[in-house]
ZAMARGU-4260 file (C-alpha; in steps of 0.2 Angstrom, whole numbers, plus 5000, padded with zeros to 4 digits):
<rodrens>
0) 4472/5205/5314 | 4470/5194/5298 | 4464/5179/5308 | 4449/5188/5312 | 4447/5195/5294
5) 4447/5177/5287 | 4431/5170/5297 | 4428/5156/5289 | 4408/5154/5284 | 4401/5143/5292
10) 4382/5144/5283 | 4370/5147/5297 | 4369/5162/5308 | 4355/5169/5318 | 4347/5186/5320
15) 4358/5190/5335 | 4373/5192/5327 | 4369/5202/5312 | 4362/5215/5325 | 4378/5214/5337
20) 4387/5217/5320 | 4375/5230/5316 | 4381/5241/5333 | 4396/5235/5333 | 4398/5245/5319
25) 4388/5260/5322 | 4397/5263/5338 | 4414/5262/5331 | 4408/5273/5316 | 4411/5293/5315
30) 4429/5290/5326 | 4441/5297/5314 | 4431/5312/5309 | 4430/5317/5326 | 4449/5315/5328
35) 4453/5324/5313 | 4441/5338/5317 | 4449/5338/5338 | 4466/5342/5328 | 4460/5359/5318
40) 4449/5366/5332 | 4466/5367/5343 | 4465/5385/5347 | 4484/5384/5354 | 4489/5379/5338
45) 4482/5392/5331 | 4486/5404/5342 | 4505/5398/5339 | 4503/5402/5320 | 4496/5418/5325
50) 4511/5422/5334 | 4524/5415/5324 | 4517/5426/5307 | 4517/5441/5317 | 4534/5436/5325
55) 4541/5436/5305 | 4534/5451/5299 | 4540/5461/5317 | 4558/5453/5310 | 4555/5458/5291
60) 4552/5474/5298 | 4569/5475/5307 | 4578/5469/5292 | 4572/5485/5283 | 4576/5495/5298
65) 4594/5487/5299 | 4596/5489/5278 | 4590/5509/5280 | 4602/5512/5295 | 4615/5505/5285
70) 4612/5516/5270 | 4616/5530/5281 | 4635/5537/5285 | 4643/5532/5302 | 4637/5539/5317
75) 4637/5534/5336 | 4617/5536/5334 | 4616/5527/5318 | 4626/5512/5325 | 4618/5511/5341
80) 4602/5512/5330 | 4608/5496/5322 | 4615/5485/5337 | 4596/5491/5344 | 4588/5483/5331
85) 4603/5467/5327 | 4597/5465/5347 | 4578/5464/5346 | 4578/5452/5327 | 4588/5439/5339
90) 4577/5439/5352 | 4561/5437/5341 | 4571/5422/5330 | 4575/5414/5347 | 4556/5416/5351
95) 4550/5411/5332 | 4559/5394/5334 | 4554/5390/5353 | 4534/5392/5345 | 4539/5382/5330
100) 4545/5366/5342 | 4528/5368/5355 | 4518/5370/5338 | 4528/5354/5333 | 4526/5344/5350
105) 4508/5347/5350 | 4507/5340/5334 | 4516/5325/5340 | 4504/5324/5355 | 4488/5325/5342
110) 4494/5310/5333 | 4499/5299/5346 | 4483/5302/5353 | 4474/5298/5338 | 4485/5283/5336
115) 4480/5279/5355 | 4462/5278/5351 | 4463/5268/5334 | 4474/5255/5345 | 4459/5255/5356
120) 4445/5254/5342 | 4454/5240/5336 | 4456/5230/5351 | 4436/5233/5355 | 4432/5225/5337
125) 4444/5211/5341 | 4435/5206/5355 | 4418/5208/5349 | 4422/5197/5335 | 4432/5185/5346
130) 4412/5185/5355 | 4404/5181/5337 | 4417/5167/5332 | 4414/5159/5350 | 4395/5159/5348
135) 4397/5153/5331 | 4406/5138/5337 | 4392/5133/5347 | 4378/5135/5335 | 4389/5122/5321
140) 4386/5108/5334 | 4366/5115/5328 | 4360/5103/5313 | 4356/5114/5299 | 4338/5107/5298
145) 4334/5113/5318 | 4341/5132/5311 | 4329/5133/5297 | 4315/5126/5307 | 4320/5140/5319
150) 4312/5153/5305 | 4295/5155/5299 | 4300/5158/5279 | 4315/5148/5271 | 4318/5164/5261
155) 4321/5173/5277 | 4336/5162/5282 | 4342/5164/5266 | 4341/5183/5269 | 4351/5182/5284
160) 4365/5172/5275 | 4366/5186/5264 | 4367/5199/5277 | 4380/5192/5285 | 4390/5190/5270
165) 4388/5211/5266 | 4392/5212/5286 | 4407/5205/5284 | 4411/5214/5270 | 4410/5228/5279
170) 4419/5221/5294 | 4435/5220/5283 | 4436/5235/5275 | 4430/5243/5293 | 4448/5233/5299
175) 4457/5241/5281 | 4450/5261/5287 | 4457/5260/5302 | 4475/5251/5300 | 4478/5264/5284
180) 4474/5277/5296 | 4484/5272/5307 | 4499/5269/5297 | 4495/5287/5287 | 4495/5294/5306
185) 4510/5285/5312 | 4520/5293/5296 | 4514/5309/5300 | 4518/5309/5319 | 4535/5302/5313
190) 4537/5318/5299 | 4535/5330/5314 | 4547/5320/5328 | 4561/5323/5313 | 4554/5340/5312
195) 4556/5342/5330 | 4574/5335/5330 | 4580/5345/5316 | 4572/5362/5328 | 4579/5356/5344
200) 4596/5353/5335 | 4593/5372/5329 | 4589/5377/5346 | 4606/5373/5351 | 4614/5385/5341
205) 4602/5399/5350 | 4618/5396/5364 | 4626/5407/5352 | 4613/5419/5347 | 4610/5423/5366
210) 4629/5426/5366 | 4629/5437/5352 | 4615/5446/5360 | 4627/5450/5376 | 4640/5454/5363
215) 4628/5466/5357 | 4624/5474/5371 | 4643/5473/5380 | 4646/5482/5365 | 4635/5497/5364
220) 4642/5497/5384 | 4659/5500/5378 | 4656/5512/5365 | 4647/5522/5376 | 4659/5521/5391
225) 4672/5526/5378 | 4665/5543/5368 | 4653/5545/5383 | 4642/5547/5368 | 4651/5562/5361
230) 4649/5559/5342 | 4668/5568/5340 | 4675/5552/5351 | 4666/5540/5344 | 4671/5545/5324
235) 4692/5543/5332 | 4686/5526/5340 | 4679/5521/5323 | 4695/5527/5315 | 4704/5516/5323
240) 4692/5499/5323 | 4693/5502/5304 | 4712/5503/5304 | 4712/5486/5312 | 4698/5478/5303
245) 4707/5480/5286 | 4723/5473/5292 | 4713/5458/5298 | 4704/5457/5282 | 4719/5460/5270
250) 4727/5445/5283 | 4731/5427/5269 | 4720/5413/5273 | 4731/5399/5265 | 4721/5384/5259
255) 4729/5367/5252 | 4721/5366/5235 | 4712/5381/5235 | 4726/5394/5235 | 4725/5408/5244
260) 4711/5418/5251 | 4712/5435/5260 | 4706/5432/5276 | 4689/5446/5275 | 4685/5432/5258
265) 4688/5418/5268 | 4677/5423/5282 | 4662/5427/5270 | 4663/5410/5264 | 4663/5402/5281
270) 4647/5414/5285 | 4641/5409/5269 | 4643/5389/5276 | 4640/5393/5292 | 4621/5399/5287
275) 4617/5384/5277 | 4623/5373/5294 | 4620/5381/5309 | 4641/5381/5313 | 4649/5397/5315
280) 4660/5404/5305 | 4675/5405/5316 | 4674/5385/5319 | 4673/5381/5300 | 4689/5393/5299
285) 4697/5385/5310 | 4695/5368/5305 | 4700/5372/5288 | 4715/5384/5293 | 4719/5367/5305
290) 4718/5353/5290 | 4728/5366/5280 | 4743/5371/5293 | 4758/5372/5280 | 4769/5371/5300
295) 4761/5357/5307 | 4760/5336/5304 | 4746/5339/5292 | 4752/5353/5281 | 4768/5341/5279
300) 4757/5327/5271 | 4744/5337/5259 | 4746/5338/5242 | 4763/5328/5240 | 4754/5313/5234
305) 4743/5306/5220 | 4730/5292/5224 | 4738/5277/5213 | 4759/5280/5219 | 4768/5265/5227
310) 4766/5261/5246 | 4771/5248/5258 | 4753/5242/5264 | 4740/5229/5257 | 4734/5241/5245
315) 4751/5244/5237 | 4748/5262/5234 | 4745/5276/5245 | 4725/5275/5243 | 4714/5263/5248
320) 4707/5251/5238 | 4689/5253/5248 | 4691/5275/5243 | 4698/5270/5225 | 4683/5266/5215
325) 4675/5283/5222 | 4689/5295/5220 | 4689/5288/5202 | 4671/5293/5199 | 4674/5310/5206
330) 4687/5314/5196 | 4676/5305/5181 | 4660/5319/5185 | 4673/5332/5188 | 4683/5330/5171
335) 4699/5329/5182 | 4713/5319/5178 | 4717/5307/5193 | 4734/5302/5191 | 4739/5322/5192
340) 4727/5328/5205 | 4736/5328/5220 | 4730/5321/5236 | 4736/5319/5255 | 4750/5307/5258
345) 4747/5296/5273 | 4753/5299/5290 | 4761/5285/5299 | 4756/5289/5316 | 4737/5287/5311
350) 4737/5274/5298 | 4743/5267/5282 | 4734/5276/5268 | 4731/5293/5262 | 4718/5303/5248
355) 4713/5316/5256 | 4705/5327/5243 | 4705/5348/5242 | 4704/5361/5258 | 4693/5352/5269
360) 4702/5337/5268 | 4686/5325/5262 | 4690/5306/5260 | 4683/5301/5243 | 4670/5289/5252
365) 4666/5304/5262 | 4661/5316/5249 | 4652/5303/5238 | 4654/5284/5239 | 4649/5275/5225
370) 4643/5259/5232 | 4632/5265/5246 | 4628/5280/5233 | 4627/5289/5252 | 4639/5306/5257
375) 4639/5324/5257 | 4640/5328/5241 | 4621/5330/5237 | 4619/5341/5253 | 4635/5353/5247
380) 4626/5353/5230 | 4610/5359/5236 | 4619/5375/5248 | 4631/5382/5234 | 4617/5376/5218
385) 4635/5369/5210 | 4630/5353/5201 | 4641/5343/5201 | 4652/5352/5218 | 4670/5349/5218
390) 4680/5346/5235 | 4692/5357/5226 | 4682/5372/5225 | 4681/5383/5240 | 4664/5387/5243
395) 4659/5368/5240 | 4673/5365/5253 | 4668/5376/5265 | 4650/5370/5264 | 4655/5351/5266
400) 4665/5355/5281 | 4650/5364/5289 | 4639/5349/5285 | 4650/5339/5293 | 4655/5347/5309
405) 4634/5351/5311 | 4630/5332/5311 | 4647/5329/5323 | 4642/5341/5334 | 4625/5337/5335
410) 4628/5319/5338 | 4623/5310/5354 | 4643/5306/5356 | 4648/5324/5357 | 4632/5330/5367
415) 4638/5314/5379 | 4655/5322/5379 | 4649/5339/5383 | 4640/5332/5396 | 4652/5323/5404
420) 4665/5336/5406 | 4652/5349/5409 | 4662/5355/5424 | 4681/5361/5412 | 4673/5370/5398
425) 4656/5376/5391 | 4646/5366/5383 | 4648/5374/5364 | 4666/5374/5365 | 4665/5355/5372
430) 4655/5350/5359 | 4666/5357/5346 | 4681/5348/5353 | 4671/5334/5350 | 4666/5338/5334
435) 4684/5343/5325 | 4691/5326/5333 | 4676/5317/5323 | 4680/5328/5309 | 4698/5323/5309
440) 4697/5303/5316 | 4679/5296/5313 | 4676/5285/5324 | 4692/5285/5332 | 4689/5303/5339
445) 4691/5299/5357 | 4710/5300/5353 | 4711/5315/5346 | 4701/5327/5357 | 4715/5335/5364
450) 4729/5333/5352 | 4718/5341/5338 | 4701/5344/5344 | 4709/5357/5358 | 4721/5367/5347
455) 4704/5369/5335 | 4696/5376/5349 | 4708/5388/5351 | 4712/5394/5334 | 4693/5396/5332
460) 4695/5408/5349 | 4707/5420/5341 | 4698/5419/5323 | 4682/5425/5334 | 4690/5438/5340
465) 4694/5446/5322 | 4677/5441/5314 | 4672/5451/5329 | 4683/5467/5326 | 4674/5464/5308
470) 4658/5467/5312 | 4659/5481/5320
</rodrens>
């Protein structure tokens, strides 16, 4: 666009094309008002604002009903009451975030549009003043003496020169309106595509939700096909639920570097995770239960080994040199000493160094690396509001391994791997294979979908099951 900005001035120019200026201008004026006002008159949009507000104070509504239910003593009423209304705030969630992505992709349909039409306005301009310059090539060939001749007063030539000059002028910051407002759009329209990705992303987790709706109403099916809604049945049933729940709870959770953990706290904190992320509880659980087997290859090789102790590799010790300088800024932030904090020794099977940090197992560079100034540390700070987070504290832990299996599982090589084998396994639990293989092997997770992704999988099965038994 700048070699039509810098027209060079030639010093004579007729009547003609001051006035093809003059409607060049006037026709390309008044565009971006329209746009702008197109955009707020979208009676769809509004009608989607309308219907999410109501769609949140219908579930703030529910959430009072649930929290009065609850108040109450157990009955088969009461707790049919409360899987009603558990049922109906799913469904209107599921609903609130299906209106929030059309409200979003008509947003991005708006600006694309606008951007279209800018696109176009510039492309007119282009031509008309690829016109002008042509025309004014032909009139320099025209001595200057014949184009004042050409008008009655010399003071009206000079008149012209002027106007042109304030044309121009006008020409240029014309040019200036329209890329800013395009560039402003673009930036825009860009804001709500990752607005769009971060609610599709969400919407994949609705799989769940939609489960948990069938849960739901399995479960009011089984508690009536039980008491045949006799309250005196339902009271022994309940008897016996709670026998069971509290020796699920009571169960030890054991975690490497963060001790150990009846099973009803460690579930809260994976729910607590499992909120900020998107992941379910049972998954985190899993994975951490999984880096933290005491029987298993891993369990062997955490916590036996501290980051600077002799090794036969090139770093000489049993850390990397490329995770050294970062462990020893976290330990520096943390006020930890390094040489005593324990870390995982490597296993020989899957390469030559260890450093593995606290229950979920974060590789220093991982949790924050000093160079690129770049990891999960900022993200796990802003969920738990600890500042500075530790890899060695649970609920940091917990929260960095939801972070990271949400952006595994999310990623375009696990949705290609659900898809692929779309025909063994649903696609949730395919993903999540994919995910815990990512979580335990980066980029070398193809390896490890079965020989840890798989047993994940399963433990997070069973650990369903008790979180299930829980919350009834």
């Amino acid at each position: 666009m700048s070699e039509f900005l810098n027209i060079k001035k030639s010093g004579h120019y007729s009547r003609i094309f001051i006035a093809l200026f003059s409607i060049l201008l006037l026709a390309g004026g008044g565009f971006l008002f329209r746009a702008a006002r197109a955009q707020t008159e979208c009676g769809s949009q509004v009608e989607c604002e309308n219907e999410l507000k109501e769609i949140e104070k219908q579930m703030d509504e529910l959430s009072g009903v649930i929290s009065g239910y609850v108040m109450k003593s157990s009955s088969l009423e009461r707790d049919l009451a409360i899987l009603d209304a558990k049922r109906k705030k799913v469904q209107l969630g599921i609903r609130a975030r299906n209106l929030s992505i059309q409200r979003l992709s008509r947003g991005i349909e708006s600006r694309s549009r606008t951007i279209g039409g800018l696109l176009k306005k510039i492309g007119r301009e282009k031509r008309s003043l690829e016109e002008l310059i042509r025309k004014t090539n032909e009139l320099d060939s025209t001595s200057l003496v014949e184009l004042m001749l050409g008008y009655e007063n010399l003071s009206d030539f000079f008149v012209n020169e002027d106007s042109f000059e304030s044309i121009h002028l006008a020409m240029q910051n014309s040019f200036r309106q329209i890329e800013n407002s395009r560039e402003k759009t673009e930036k825009e329209r860009d804001e709500l595509e990752n607005q769009k990705a971060e609610e599709l992303q969400l919407r994949a987790i609705q799989t769940l939700e939609k489960r948990n709706l069938e849960k739901m109403a399995a479960e009011k099916k089984r508690i009536l096909r039980i008491t045949k809604g006799q309250e005196a049945a339902y009271q022994k049933l309940l008897a016996k639920t709670k026998k069971t729940a509290a020796e699920i709870r009571s169960r030890i959770f054991r975690l490497f570097g963060g001790g150990e953990l009846s099973f009803g706290e460690a579930v809260k904190i994976a729910q607590f995770a499992g909120k900020a992320s998107g992941m379910r509880a049972a998954f985190i659980l899993a994975i951490l239960a999984q880096e933290s087997a005491i029987d298993g290859v891993i369990g062997r090789n955490q916590g036996r080994c501290f980051y600077n102790q002799p090794r036969r590799n090139r770093s000489g010790t049993v850390m990397s040199n490329r995770q050294k300088p970062s462990f020893l800024a976290i330990m520096r932030e943390l006020g930890r000493d390094p040489n005593t904090t324990p870390v995982s020794c490597p296993i020989v099977s899957d390469g030559a160094y260890g450093g593995a940090m606290g229950p979920a197992q974060f590789m220093p560079t991982t949790w924050w690396d000093i160079k690129t100034q770049t990891g999960y540390k900022k993200r796990v700070a802003k969920i738990t509001g600890n500042n500075p987070p530790s890899p060695f504290n649970n609920y940091d832990a917990f929260a960095g391994t939801a972070s990271y299996l949400r952006d595994a599982y999310g990623s375009r090589a696990c949705r290609a791997y659900a898809k692929k084998y779309n025909y063994l396994a649903p696609k949730q639990l395919l993903q999540e294979r994919c995910a815990a293989a990512k979580y335990y092997a980066g980029g070398s997770w193809r390896t490890f979908t079965m020989s840890y992704g798989e047993p994940v999988v399963e433990r997070a099965r069973k650990y369903q099951r008790d979180i299930d038994t829980l919350n009834r």
